[in-house]
MMTF fields as JSON, N, C-alpha, C and O atoms, coordinates in Angstrom:
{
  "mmtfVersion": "1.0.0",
  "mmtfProducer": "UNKNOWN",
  "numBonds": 383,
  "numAtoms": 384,
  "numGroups": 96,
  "numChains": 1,
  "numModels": 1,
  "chainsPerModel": [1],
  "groupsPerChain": [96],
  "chainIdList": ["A"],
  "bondAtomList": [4, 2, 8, 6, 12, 10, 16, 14, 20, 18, 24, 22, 28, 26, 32, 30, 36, 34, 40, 38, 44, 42, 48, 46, 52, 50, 56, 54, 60, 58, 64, 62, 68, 66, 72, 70, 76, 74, 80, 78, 84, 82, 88, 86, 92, 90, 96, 94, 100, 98, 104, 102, 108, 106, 112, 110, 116, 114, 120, 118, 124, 122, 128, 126, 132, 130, 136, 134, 140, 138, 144, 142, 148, 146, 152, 150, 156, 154, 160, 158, 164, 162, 168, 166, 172, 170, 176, 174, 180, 178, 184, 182, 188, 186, 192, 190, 196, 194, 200, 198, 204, 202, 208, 206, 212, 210, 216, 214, 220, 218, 224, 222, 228, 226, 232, 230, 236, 234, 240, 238, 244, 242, 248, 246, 252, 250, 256, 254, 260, 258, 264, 262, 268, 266, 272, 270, 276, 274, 280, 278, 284, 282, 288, 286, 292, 290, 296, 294, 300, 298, 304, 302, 308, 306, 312, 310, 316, 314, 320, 318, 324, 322, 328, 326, 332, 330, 336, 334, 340, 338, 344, 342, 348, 346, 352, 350, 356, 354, 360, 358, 364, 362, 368, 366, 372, 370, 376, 374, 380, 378],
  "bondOrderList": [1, 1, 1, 1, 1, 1, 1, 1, 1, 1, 1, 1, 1, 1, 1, 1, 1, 1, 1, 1, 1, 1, 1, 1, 1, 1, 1, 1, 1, 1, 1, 1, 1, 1, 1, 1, 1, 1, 1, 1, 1, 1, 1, 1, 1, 1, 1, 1, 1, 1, 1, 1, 1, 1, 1, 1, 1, 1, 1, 1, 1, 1, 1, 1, 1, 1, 1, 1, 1, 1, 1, 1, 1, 1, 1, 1, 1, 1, 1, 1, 1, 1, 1, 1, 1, 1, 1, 1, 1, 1, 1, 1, 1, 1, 1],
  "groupList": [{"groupName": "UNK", "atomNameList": ["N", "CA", "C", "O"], "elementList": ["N", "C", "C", "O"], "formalChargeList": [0, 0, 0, 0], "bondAtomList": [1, 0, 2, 1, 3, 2], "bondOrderList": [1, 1, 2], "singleLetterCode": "X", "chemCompType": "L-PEPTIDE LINKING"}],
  "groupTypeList": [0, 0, 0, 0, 0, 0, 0, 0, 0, 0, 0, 0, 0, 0, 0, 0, 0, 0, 0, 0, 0, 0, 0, 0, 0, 0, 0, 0, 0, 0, 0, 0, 0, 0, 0, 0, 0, 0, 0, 0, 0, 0, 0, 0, 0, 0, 0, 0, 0, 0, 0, 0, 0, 0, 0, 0, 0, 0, 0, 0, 0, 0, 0, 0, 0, 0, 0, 0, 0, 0, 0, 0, 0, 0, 0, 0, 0, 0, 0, 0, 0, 0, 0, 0, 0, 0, 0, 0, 0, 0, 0, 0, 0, 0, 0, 0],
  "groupIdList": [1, 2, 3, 4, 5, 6, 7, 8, 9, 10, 11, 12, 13, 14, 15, 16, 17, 18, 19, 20, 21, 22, 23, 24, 25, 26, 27, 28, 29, 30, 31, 32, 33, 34, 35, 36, 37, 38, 39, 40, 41, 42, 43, 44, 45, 46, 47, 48, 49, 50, 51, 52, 53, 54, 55, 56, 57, 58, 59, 60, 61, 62, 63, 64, 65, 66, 67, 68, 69, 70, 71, 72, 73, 74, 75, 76, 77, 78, 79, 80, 81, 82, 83, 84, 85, 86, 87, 88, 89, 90, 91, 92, 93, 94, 95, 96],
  "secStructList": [7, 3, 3, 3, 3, 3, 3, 3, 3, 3, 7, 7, 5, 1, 1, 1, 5, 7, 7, 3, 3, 3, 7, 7, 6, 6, 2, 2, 2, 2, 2, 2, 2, 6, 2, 2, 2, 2, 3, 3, 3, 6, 6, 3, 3, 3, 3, 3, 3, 3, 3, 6, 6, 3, 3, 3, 3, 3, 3, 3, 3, 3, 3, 6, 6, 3, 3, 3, 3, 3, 7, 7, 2, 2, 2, 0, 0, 0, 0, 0, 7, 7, 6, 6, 1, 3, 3, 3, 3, 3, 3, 3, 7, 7, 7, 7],
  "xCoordList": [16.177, 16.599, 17.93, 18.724, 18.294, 19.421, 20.353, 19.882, 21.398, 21.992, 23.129, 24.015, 23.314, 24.415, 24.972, 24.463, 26.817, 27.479, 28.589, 28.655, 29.498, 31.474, 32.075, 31.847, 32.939, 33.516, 35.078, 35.522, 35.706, 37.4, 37.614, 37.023, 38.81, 39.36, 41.003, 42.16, 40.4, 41.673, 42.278, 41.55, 43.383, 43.897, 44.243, 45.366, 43.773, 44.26, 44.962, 44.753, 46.162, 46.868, 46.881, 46.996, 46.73, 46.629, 47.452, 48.65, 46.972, 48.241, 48.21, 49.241, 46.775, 47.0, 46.145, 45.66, 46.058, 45.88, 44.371, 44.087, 43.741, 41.896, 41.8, 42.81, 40.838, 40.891, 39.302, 38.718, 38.759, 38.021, 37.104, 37.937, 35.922, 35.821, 35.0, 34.071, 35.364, 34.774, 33.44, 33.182, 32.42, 31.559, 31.63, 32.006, 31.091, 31.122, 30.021, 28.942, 30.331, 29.675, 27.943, 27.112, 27.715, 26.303, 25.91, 25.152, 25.971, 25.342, 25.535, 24.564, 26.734, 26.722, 25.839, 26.097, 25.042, 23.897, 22.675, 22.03, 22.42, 21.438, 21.623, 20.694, 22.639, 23.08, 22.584, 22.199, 22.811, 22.981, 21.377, 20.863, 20.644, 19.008, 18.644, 17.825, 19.603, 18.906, 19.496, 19.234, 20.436, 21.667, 20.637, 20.633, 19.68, 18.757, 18.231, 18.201, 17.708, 16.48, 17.588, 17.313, 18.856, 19.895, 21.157, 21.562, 21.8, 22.487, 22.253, 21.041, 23.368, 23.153, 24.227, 24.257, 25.186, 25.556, 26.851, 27.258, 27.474, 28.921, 28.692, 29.727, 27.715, 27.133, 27.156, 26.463, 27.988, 27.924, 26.511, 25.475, 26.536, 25.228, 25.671, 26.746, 24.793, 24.911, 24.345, 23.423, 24.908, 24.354, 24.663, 25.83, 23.953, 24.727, 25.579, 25.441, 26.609, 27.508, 27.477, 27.549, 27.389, 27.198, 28.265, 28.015, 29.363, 30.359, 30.138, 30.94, 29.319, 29.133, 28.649, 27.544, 29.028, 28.158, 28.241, 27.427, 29.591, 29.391, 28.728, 28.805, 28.051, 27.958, 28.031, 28.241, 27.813, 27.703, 27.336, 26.992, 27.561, 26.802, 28.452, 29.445, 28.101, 29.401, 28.372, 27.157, 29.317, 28.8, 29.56, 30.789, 28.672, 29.852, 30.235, 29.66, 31.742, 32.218, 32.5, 33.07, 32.069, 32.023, 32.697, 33.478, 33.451, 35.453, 35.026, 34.482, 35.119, 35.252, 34.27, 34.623, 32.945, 31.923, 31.413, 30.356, 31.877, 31.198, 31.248, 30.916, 31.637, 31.442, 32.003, 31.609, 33.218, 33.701, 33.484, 33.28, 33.41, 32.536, 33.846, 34.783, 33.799, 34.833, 35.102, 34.182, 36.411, 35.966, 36.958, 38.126, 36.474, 37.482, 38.224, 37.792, 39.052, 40.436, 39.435, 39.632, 38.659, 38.194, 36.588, 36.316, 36.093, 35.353, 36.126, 35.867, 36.836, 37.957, 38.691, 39.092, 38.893, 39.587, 38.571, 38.853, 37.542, 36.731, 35.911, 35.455, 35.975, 34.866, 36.463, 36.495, 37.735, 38.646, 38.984, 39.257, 38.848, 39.5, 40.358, 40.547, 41.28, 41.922, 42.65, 41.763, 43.407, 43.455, 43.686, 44.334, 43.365, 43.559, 42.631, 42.824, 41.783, 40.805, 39.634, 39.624, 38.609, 37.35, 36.75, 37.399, 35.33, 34.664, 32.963, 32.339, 32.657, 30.936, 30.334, 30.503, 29.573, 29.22, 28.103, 28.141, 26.636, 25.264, 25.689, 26.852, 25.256, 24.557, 23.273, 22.551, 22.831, 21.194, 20.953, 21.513, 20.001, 19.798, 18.369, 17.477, 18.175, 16.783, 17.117, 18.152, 15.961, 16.023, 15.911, 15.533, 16.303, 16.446, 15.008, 15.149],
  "yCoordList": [27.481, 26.174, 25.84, 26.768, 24.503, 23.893, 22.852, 21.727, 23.033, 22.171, 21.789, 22.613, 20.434, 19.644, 19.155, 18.864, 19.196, 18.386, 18.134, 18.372, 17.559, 17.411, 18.256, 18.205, 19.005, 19.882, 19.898, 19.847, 19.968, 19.919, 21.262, 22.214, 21.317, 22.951, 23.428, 23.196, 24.14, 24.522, 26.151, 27.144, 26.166, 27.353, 28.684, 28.457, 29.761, 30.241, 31.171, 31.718, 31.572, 32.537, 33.048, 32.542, 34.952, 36.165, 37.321, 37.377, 37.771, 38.844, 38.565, 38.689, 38.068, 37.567, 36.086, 35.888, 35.18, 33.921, 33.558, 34.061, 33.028, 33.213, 31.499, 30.882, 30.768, 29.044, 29.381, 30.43, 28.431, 28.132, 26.483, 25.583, 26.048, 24.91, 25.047, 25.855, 24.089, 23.944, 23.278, 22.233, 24.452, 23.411, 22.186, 22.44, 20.843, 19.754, 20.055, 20.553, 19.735, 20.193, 19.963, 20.73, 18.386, 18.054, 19.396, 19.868, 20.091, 21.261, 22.234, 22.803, 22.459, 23.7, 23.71, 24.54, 22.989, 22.612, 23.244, 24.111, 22.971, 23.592, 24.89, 25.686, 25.209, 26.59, 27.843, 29.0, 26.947, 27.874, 28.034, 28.994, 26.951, 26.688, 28.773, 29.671, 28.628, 29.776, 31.293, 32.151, 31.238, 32.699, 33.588, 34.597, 33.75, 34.676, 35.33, 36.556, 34.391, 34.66, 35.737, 36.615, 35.012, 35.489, 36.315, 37.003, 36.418, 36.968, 37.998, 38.207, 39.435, 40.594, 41.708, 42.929, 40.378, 41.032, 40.393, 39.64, 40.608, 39.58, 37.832, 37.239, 37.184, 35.84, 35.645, 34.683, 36.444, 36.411, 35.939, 36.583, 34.831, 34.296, 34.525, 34.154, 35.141, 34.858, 33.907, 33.284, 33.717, 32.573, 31.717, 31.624, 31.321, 30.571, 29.711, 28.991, 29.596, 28.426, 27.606, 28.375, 26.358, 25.501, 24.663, 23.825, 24.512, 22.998, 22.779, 23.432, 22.078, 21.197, 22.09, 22.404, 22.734, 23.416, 25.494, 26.373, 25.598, 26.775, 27.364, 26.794, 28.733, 28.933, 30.677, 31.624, 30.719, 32.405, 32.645, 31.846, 33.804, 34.599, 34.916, 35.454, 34.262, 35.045, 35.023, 34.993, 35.046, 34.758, 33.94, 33.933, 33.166, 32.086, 33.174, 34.177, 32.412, 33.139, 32.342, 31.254, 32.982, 32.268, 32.005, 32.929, 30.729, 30.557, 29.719, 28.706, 29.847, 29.082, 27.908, 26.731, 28.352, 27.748, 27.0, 26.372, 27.039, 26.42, 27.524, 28.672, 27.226, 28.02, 27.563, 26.508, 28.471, 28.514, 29.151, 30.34, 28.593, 28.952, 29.863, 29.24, 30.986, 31.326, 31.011, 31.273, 30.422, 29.87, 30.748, 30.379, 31.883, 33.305, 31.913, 30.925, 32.359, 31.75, 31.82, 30.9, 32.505, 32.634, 31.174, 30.107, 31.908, 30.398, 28.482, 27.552, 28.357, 27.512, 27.007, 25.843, 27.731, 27.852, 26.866, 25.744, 27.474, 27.391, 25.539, 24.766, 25.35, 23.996, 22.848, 21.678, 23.931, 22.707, 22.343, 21.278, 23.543, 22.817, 23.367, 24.583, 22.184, 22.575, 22.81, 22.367, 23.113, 23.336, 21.786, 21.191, 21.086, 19.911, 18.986, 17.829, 19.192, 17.577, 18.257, 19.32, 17.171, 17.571, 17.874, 17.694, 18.392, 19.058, 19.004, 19.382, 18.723, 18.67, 19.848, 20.162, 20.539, 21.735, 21.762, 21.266, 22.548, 23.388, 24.144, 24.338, 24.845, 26.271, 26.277, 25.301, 27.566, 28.038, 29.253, 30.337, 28.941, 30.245, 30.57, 29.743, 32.115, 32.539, 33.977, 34.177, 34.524, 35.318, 36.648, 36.647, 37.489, 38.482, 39.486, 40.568],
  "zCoordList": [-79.609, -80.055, -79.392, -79.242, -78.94, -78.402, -78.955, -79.119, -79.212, -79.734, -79.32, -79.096, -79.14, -78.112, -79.468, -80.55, -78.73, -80.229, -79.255, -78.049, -80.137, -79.365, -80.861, -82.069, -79.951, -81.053, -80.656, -79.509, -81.678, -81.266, -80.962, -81.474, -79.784, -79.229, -79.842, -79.492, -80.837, -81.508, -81.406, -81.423, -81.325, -81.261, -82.391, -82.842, -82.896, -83.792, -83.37, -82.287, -84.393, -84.046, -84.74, -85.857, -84.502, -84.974, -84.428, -84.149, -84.39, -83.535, -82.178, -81.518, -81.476, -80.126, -80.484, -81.598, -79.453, -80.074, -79.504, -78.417, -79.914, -79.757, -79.361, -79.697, -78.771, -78.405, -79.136, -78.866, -80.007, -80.473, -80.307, -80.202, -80.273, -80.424, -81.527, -81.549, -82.723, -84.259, -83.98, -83.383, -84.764, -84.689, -86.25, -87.395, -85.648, -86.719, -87.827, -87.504, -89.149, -90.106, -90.229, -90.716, -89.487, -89.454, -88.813, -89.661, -88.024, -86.829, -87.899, -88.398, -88.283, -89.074, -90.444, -91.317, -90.566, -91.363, -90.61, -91.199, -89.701, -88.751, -88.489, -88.629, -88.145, -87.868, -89.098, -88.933, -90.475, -91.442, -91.599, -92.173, -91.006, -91.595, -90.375, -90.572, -89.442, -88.796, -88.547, -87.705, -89.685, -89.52, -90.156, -89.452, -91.211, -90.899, -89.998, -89.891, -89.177, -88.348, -86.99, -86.172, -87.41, -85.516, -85.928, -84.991, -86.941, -87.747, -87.317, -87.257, -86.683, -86.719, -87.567, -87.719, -88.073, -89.49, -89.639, -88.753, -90.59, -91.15, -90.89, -90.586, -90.967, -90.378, -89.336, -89.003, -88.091, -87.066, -86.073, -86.238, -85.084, -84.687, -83.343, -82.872, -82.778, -80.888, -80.475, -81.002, -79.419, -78.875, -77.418, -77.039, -76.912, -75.157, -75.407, -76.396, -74.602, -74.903, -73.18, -72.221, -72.951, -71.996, -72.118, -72.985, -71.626, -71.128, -69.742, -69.075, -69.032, -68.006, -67.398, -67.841, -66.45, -65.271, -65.789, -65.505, -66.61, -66.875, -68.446, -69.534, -68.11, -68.81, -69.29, -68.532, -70.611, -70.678, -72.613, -73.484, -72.623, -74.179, -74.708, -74.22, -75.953, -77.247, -78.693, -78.887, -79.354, -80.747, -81.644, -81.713, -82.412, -83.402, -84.48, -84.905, -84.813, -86.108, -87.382, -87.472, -88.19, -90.072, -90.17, -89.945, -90.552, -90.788, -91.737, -91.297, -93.24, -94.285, -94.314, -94.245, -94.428, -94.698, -93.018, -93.07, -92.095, -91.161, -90.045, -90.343, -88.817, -87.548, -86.399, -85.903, -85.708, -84.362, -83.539, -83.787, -81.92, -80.922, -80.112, -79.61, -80.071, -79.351, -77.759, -76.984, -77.201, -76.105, -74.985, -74.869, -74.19, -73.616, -72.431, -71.838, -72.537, -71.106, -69.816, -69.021, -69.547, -68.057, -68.178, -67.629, -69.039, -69.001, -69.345, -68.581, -70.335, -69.985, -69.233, -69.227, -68.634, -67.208, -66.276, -65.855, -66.114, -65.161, -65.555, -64.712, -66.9, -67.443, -67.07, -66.688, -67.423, -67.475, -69.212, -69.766, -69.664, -71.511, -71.9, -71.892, -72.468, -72.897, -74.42, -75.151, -75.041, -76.62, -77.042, -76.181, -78.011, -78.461, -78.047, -78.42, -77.445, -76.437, -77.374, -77.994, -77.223, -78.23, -76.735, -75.705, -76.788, -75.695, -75.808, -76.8, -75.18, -75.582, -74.978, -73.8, -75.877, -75.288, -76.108, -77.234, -75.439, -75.931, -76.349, -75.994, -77.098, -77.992, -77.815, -78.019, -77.355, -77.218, -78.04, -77.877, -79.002, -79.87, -79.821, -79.634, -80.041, -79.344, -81.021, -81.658, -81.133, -82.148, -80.965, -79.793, -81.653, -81.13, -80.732, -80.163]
}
């Protein structure tokens, strides 16, 4: 299954600082219809992530009822995002 959205790119800070893009709550409705089926434990969902021409595999993370797409500096880098701009990006989820 594929799912296109615009998600805002926010920064958290922890002991080192992680860039995230939120997914919007309508999706995270969908998402939750399939954390069974892809879930390989702590709600954690894998999944493809697509901004424009690049792409690659992470997993979303549970943050207080919805889900952030972790977004590593080297793919960022490469689509052009940056912390604060909203971003349109796929998710591709496949069951394991």
């Amino acid at each position: 299954m594929d799912i296109e959205f615009d998600g805002d790119v926010i920064e958290w800070r922890g002991p080192a600082p992680f860039v995230f893009a939120v997914v919007p709550p309508d999706v995270v409705d969908l998402v939750h219809e399939l954390v069974s089926e892809l879930t390989y434990g702590w709600g954690v969902v894998p999944a493809g992530v697509t901004i424009g021409t690049v792409r690659w595999t992470t997993s979303l993370f549970p943050k207080d009822g919805g889900y952030l797409v972790p977004l590593r500096t080297a793919e960022r880098r490469r689509a052009g995002v940056e912390v604060g701009v909203t971003v349109h990006l796929a998710l591709t989820f496949s069951a394991p």
